[in-house]
Biopython code that builds the backbone (N, CA, C, O; Angstrom):
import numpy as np
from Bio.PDB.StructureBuilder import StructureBuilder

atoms = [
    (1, "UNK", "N", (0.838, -1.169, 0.000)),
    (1, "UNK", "CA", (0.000, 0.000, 0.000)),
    (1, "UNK", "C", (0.893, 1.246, 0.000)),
    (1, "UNK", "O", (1.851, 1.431, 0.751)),
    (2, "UNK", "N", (0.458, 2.041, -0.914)),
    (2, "UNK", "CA", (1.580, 3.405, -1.114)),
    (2, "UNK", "C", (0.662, 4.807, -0.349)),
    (2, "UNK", "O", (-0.032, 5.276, -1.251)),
    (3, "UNK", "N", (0.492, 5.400, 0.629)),
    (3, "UNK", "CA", (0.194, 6.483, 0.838)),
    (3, "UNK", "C", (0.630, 7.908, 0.455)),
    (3, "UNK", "O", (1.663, 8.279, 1.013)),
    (4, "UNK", "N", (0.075, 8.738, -0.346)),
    (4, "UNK", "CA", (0.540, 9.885, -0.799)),
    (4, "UNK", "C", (0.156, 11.399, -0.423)),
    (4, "UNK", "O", (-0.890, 11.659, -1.019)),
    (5, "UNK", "N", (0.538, 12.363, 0.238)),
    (5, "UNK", "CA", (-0.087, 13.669, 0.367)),
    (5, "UNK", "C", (0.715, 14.523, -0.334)),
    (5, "UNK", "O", (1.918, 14.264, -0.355)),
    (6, "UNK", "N", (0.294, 15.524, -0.935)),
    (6, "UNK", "CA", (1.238, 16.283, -1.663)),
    (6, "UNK", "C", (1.985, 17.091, -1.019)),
    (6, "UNK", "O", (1.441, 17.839, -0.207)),
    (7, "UNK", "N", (3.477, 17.155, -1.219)),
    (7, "UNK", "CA", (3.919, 18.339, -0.813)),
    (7, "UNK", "C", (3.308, 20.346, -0.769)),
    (7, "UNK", "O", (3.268, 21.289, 0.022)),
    (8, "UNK", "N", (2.850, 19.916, -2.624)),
    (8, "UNK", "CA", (2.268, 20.966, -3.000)),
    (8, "UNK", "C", (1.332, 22.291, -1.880)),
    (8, "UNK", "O", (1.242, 23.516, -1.791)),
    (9, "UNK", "N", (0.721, 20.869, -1.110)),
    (9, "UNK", "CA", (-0.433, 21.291, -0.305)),
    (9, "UNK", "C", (0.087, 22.004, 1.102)),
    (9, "UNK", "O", (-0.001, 23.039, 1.762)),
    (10, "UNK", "N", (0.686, 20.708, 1.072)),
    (10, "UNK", "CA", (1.278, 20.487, 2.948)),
    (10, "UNK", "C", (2.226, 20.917, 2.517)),
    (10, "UNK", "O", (2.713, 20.291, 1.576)),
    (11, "UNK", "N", (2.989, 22.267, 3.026)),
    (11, "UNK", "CA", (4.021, 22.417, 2.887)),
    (11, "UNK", "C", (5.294, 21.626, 3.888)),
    (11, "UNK", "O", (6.372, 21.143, 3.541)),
    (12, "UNK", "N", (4.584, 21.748, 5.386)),
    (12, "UNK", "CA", (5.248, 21.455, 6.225)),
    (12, "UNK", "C", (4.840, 19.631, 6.323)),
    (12, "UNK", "O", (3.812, 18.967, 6.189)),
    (13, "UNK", "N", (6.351, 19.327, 6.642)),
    (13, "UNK", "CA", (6.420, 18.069, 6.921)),
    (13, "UNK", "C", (5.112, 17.511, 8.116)),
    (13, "UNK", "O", (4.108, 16.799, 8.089)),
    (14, "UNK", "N", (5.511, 17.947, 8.633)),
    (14, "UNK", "CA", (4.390, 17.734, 10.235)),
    (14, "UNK", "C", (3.375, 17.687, 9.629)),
    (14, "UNK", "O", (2.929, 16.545, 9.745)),
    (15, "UNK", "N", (2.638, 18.392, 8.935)),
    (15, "UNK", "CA", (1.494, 18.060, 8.276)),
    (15, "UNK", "C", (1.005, 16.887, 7.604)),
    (15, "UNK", "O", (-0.036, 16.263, 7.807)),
    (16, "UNK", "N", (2.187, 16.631, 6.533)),
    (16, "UNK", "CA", (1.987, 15.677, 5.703)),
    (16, "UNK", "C", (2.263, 14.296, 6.615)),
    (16, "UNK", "O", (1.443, 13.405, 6.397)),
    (17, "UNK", "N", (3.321, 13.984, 7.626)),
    (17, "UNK", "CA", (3.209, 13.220, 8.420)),
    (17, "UNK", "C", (2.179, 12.918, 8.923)),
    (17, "UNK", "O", (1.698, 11.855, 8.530)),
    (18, "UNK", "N", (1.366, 13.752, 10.052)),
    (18, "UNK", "CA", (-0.311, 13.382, 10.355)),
    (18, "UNK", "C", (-0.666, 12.898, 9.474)),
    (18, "UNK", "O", (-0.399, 11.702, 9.355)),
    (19, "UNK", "N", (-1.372, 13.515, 8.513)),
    (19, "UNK", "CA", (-2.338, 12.959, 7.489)),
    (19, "UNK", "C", (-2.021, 11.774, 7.076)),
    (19, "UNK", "O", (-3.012, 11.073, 6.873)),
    (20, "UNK", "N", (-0.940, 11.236, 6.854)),
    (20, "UNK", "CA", (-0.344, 9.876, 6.690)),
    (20, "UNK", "C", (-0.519, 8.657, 7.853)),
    (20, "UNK", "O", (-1.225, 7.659, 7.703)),
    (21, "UNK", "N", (-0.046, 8.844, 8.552)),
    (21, "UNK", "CA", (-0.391, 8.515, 9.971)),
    (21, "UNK", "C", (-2.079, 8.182, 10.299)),
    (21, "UNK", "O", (-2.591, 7.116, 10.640)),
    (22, "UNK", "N", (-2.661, 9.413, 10.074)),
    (22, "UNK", "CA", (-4.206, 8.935, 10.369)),
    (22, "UNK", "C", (-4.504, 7.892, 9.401)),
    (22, "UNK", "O", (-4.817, 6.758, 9.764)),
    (23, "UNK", "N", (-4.393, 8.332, 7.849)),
    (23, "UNK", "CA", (-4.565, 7.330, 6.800)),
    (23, "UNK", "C", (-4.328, 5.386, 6.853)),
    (23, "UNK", "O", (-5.007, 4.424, 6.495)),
    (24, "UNK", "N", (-2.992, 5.580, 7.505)),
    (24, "UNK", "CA", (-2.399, 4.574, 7.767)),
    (24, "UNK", "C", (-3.185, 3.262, 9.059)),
    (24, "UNK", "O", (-3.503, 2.079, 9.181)),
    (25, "UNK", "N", (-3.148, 4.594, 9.773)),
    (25, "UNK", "CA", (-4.077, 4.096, 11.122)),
    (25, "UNK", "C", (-5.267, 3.161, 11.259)),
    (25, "UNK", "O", (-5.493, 2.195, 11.988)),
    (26, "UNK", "N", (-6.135, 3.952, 10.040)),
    (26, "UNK", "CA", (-7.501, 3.844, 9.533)),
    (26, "UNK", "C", (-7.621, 2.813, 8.575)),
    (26, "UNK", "O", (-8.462, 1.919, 8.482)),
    (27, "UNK", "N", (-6.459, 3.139, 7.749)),
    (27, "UNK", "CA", (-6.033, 1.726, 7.283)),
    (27, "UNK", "C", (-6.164, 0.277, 7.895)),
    (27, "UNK", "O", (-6.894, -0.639, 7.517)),
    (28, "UNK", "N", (-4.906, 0.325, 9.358)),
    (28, "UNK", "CA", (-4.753, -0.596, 9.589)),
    (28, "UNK", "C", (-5.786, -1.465, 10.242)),
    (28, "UNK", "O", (-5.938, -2.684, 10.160)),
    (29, "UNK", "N", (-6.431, -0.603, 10.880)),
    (29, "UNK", "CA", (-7.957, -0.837, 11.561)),
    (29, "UNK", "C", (-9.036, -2.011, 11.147)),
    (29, "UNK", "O", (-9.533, -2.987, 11.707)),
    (30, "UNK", "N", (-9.131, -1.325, 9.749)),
    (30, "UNK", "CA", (-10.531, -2.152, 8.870)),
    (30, "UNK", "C", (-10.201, -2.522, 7.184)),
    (30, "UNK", "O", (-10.891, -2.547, 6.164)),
    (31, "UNK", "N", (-8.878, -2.767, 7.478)),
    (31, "UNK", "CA", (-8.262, -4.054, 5.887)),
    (31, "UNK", "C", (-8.363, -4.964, 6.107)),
    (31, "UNK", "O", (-8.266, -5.649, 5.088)),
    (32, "UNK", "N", (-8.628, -5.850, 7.461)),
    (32, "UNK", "CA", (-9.170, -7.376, 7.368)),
    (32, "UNK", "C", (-10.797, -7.513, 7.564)),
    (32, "UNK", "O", (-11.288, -8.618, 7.794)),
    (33, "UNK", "N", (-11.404, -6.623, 7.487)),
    (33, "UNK", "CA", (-13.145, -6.877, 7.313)),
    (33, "UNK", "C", (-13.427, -5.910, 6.555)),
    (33, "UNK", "O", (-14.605, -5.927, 6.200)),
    (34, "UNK", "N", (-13.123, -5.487, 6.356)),
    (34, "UNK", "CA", (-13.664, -4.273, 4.980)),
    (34, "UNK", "C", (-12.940, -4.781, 3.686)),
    (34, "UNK", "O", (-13.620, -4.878, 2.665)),
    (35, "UNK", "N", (-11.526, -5.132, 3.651)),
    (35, "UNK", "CA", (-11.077, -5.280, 2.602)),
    (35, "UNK", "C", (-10.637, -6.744, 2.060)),
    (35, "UNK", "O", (-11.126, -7.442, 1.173)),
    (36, "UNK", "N", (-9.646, -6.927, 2.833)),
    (36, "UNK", "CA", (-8.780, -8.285, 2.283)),
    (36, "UNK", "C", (-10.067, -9.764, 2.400)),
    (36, "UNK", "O", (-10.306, -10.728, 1.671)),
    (37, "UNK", "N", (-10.444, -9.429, 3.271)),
    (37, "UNK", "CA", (-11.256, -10.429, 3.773)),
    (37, "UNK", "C", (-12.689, -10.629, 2.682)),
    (37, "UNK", "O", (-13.528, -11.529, 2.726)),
    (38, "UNK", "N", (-12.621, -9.614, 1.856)),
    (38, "UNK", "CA", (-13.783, -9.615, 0.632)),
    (38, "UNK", "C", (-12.949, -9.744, -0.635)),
    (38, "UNK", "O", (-13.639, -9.668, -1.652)),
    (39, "UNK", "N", (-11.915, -9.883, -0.799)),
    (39, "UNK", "CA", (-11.412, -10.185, -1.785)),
    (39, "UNK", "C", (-10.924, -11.682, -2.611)),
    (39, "UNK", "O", (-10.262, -12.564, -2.064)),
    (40, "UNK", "N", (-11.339, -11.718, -3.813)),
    (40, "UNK", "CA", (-10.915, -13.588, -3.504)),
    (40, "UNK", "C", (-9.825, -13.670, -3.802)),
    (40, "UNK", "O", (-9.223, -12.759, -4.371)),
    (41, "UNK", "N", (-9.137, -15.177, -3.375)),
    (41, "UNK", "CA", (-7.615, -15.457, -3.385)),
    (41, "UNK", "C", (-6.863, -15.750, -4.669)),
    (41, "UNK", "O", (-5.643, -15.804, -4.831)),
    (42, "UNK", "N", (-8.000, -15.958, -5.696)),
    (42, "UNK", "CA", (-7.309, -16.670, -6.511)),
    (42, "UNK", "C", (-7.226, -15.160, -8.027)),
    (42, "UNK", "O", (-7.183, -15.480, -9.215)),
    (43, "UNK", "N", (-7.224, -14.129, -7.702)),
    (43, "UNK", "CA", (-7.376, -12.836, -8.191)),
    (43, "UNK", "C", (-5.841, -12.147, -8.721)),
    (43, "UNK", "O", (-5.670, -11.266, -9.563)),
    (44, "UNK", "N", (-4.927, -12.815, -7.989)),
    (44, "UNK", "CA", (-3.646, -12.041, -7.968)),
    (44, "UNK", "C", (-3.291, -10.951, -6.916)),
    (44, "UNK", "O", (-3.617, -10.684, -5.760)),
    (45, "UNK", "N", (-2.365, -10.387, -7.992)),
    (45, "UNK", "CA", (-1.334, -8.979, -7.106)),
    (45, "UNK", "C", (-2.521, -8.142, -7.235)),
    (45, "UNK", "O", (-3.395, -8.228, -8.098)),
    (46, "UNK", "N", (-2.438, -7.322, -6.262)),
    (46, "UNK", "CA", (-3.560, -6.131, -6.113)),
    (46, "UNK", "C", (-2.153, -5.435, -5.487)),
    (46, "UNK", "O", (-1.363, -5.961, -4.702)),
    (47, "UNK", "N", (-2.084, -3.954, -6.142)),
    (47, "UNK", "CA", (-1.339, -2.842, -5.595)),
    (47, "UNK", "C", (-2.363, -1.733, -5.169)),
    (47, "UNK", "O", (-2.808, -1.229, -6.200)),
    (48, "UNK", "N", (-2.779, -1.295, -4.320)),
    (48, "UNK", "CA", (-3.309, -0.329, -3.463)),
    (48, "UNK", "C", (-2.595, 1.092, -3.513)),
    (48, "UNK", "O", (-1.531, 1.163, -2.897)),
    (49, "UNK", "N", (-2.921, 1.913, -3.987)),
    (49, "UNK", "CA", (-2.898, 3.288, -3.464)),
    (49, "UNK", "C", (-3.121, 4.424, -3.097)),
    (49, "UNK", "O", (-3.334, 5.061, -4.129)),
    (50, "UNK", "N", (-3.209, 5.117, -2.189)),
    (50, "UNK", "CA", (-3.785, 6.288, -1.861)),
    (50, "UNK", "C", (-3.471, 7.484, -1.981)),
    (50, "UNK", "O", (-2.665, 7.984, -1.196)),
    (51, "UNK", "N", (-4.167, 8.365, -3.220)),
    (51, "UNK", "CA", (-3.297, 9.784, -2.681)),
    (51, "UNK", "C", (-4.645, 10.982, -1.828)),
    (51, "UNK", "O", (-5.858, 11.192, -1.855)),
    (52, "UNK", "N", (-3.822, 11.308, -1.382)),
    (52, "UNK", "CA", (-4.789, 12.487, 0.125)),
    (52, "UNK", "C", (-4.725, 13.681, -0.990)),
    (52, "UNK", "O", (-3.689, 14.304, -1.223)),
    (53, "UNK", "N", (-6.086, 13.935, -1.704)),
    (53, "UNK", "CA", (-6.265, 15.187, -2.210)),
    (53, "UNK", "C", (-7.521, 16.210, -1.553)),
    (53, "UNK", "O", (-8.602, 16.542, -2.042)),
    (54, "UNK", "N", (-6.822, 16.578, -0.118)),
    (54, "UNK", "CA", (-8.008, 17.513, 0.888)),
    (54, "UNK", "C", (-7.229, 18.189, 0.597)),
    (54, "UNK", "O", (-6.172, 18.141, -0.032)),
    (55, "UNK", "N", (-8.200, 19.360, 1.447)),
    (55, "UNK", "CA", (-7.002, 20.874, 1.291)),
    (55, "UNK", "C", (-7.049, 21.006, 2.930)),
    (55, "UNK", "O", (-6.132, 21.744, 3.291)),
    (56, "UNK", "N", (-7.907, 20.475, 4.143)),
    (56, "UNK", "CA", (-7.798, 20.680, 5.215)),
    (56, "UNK", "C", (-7.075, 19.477, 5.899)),
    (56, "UNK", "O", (-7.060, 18.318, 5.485)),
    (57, "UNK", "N", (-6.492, 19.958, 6.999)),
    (57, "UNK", "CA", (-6.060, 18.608, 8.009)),
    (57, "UNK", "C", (-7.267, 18.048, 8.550)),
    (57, "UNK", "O", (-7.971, 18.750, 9.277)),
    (58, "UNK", "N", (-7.680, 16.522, 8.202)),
    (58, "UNK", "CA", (-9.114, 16.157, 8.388)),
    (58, "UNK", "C", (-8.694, 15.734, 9.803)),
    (58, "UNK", "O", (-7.541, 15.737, 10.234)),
    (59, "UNK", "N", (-9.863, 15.352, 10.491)),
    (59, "UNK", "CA", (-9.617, 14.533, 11.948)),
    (59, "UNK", "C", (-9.285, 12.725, 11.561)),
    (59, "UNK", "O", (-9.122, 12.331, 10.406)),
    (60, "UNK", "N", (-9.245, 11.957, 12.595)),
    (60, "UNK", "CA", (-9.330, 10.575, 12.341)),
    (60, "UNK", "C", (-10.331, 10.014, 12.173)),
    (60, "UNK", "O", (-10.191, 8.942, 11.584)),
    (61, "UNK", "N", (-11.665, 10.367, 12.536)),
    (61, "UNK", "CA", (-13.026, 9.874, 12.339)),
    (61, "UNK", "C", (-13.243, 10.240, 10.960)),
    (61, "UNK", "O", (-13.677, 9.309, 10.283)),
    (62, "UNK", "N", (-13.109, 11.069, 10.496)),
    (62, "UNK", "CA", (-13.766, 11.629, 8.749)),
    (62, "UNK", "C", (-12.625, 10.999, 8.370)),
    (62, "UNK", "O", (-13.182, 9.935, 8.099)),
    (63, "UNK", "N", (-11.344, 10.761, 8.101)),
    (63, "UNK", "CA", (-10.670, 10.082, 7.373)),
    (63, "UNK", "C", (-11.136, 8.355, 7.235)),
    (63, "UNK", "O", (-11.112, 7.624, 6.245)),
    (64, "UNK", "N", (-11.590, 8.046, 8.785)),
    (64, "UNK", "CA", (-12.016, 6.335, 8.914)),
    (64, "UNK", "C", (-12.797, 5.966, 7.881)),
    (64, "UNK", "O", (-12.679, 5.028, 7.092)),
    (65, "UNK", "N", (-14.025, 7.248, 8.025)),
    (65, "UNK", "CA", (-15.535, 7.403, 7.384)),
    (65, "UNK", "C", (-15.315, 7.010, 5.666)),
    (65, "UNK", "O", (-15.909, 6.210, 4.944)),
    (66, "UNK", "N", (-13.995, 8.121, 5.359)),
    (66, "UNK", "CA", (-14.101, 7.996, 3.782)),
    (66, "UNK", "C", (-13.235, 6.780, 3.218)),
    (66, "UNK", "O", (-13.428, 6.292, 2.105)),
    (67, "UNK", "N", (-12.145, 6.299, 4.221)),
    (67, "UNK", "CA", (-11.285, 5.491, 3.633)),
    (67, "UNK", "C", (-12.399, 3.872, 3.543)),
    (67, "UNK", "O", (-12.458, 3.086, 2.598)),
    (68, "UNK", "N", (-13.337, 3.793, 5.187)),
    (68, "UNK", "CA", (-14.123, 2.535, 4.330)),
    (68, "UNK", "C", (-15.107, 2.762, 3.162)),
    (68, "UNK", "O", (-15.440, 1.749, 2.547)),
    (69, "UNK", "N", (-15.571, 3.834, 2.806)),
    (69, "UNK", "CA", (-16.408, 4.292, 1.932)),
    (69, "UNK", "C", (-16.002, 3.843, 0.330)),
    (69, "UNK", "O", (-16.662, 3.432, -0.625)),
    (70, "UNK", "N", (-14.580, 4.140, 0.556)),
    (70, "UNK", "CA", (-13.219, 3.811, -0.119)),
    (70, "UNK", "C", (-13.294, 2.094, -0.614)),
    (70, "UNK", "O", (-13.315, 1.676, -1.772)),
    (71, "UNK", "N", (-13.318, 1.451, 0.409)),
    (71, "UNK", "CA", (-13.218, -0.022, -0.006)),
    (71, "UNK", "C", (-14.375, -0.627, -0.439)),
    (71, "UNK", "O", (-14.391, -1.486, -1.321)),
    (72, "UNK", "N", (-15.300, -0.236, 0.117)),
    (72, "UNK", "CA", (-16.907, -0.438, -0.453)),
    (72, "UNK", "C", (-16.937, -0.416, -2.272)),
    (72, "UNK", "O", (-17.107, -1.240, -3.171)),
    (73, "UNK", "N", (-16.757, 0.548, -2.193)),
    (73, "UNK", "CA", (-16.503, 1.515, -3.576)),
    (73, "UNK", "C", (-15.696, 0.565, -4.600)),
    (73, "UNK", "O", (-16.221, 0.075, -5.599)),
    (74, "UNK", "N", (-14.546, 0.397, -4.277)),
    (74, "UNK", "CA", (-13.666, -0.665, -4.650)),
    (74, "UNK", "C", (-13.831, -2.424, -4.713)),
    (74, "UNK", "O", (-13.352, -3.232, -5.510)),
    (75, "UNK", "N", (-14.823, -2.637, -3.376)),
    (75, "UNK", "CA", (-15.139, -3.791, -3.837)),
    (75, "UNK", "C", (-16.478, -4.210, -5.102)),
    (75, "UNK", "O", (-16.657, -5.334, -5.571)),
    (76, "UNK", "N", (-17.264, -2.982, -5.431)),
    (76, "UNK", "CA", (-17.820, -3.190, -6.160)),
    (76, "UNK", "C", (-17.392, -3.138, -7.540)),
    (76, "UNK", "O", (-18.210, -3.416, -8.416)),
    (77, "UNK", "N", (-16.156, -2.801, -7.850)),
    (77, "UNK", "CA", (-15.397, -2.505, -9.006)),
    (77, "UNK", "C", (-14.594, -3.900, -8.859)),
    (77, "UNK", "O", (-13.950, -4.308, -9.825)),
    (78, "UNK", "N", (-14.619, -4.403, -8.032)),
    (78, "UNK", "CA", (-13.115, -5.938, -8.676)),
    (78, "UNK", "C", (-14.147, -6.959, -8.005)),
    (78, "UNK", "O", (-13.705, -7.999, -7.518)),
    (79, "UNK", "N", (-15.307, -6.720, -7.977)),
    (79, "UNK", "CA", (-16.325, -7.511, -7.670)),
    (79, "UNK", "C", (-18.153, -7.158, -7.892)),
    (79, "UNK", "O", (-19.040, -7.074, -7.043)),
    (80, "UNK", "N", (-18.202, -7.006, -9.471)),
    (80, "UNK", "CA", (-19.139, -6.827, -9.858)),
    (80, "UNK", "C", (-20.086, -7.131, -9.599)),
    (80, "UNK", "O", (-20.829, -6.224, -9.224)),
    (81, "UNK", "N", (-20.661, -8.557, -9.626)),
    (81, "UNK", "CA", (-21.336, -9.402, -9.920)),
    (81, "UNK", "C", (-22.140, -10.235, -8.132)),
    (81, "UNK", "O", (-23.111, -10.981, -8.002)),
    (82, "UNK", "N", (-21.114, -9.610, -7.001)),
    (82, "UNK", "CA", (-21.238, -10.283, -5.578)),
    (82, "UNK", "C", (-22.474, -9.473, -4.999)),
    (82, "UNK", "O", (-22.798, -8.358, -5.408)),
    (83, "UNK", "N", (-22.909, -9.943, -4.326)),
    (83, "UNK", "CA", (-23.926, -8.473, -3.360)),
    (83, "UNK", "C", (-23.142, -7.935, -1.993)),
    (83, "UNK", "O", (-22.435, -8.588, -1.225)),
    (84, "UNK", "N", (-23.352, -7.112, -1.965)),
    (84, "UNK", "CA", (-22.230, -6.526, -1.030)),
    (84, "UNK", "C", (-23.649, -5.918, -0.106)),
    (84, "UNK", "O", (-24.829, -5.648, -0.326)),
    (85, "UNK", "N", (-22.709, -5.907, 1.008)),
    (85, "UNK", "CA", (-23.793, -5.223, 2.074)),
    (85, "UNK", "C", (-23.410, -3.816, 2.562)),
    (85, "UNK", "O", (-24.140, -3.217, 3.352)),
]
sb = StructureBuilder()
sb.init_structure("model")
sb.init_model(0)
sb.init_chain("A")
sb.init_seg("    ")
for serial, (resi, resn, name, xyz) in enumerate(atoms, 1):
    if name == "N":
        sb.init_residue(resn, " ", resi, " ")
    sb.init_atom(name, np.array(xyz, "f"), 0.0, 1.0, " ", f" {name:<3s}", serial, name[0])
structure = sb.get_structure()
């Protein structure tokens, strides 16, 4: 999984650190029931990546909110055909 925030944005390191950090966090949280765990095995390499295009420093709850929103989203794209809940 590659996490990305732009320099562009964040100028300061500290910034772009948080936002990474929460991402990561939120990540690590809900990739075995939101994600991996809906994916089938016999599918291959899956490369994951994220780039952070906010313009505010979000909190950890609105980042949680959008990143599973995120996999939802995604499982209906490499899993057309499943019913998802």
């Amino acid at each position: 999984m590659v996490i990305n925030v732009p320099k562009k944005r964040y100028k300061r390191a500290v910034d772009r650190n948080l936002l990474k950090r929460r991402i990561r966090e939120a990540y690590r949280l809900h990739k075995e029931q939101e994600f991996y765990n809906q994916l089938p095995a016999d599918k291959g390499l899956l490369l994951f990546s994220i780039q952070f295009v906010g313009k505010e420093k979000y909190e950890f709850t609105f980042i949680q909110k959008k990143l599973i929103a995120t996999f939802k989203r995604f499982k209906t794209l490499i899993l057309p055909n499943e019913v998802h809940q």
